[in-house]
C-alpha positions in Angstrom: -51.7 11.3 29.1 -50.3 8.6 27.2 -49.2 10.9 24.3 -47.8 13.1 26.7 -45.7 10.6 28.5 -44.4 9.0 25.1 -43.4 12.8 23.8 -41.8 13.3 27.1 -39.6 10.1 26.7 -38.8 11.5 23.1 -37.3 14.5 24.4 -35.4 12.8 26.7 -33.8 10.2 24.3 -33.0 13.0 21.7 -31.5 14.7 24.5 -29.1 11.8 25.6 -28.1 11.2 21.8 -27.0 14.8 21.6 -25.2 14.9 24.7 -23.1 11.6 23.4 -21.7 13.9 20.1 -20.8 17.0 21.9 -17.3 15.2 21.6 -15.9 13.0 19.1 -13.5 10.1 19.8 -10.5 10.2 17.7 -7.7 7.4 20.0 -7.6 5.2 23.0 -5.2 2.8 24.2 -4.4 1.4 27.3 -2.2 -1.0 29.0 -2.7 -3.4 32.2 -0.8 -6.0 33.8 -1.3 -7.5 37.1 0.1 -3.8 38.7 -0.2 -1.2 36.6 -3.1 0.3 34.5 -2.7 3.3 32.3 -4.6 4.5 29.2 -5.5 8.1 27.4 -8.6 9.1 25.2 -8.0 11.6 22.6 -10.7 13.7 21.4 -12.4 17.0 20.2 -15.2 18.7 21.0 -17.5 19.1 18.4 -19.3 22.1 19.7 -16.2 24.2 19.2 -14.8 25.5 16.2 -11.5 26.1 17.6 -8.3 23.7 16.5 -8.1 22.1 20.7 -7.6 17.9 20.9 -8.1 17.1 24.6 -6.3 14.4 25.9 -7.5 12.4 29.2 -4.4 10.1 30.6 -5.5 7.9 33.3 -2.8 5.8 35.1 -3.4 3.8 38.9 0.3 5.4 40.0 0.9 7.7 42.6 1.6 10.8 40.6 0.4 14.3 40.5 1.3 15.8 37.3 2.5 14.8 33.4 5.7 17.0 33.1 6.1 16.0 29.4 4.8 14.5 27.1 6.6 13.1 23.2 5.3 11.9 19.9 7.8 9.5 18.5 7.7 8.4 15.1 11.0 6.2 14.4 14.0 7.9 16.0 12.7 11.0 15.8 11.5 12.9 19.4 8.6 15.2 18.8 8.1 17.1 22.3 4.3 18.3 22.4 3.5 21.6 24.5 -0.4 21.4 26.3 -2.0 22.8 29.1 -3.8 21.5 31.8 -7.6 21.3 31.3 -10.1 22.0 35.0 -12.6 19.1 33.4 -13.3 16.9 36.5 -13.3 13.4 34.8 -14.8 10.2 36.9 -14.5 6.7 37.1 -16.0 4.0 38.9 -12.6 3.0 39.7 -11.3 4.9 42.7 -7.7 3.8 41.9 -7.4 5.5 38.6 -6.1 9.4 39.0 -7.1 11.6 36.2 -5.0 14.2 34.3 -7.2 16.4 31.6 -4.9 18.2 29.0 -5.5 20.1 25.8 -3.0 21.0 22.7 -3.0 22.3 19.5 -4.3 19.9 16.7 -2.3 22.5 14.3 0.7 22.0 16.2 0.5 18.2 16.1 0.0 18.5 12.4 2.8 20.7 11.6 5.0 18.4 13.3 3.9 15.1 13.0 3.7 13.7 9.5 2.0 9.9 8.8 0.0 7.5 11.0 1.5 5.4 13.2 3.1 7.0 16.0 4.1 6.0 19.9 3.0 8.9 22.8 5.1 9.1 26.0 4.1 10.2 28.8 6.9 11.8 31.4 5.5 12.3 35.0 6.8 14.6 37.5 8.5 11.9 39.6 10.5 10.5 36.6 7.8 7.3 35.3 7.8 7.0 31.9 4.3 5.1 30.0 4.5 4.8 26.3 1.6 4.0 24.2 0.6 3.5 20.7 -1.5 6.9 18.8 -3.1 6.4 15.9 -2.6 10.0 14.3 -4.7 8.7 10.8 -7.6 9.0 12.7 -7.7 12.5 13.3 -8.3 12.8 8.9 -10.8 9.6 8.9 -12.9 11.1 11.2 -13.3 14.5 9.7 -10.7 16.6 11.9 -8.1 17.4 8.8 -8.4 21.0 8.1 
């Protein structure tokens, strides 16, 4: 019984550590002041061979879609094309609205050359929140074709 229980709790464990890599972190920043919170994770999925970053932006406005969305590096504008993703993503904060995109990692490549790099997010009624991206991360962690 013992043995059984300890195998049991094995399985379980190894279960739970393989559920944590079926996606692989590759950015996240946020921002908060006393009003306003608003952050994105950037990652991949490791399961999938396919070249698809998925981006979740999280923000405590009223808003109900991201109509754009730019990489700028210097001066220069680098408008990004994605698609909304049907994930369901939850928080235990009941404030925070959740917006689940994919895009091409070959796109981003083609277009985006070095590391550091801002993201800007345009929303559909006209906000504008701009965070850092580290893009080097995408070749530390093993995502460079």
């Amino acid at each position: 019984m013992k043995t059984t229980i300890i195998l049991l709790l094995c399985l379980i464990s190894a279960k739970f550590s393989t559920a944590q890599q079926a996606r692989q972190t590759i950015d996240y920043e946020y921002f908060r002041d006393d009003k306003q919170h608003y952050a994105f994770e950037l990652f991949k999925n490791t399961s999938s061979n396919d070249d698809v970053l998925m981006l979740n932006f999280a923000s405590n406005g009223t808003l109900s879609k991201i109509d754009k969305i730019h990489i700028l590096k210097g001066a220069e504008e680098i408008k990004l094309k994605f698609k909304m993703r049907q994930d369901v993503v939850s928080s235990d904060n009941p404030e925070l609205k959740f917006y689940p995109i994919m895009f091409s990692k070959k796109e981003l490549d083609e277009k985006v050359l070095g590391c550091e790099a801002k993201i800007r997010f345009k929303m559909d009624n006209g906000i504008i929140y701009t965070l850092p991206l580290v893009l080097c991360n995408t070749t530390e962690s093993g995502l460079k074709d």
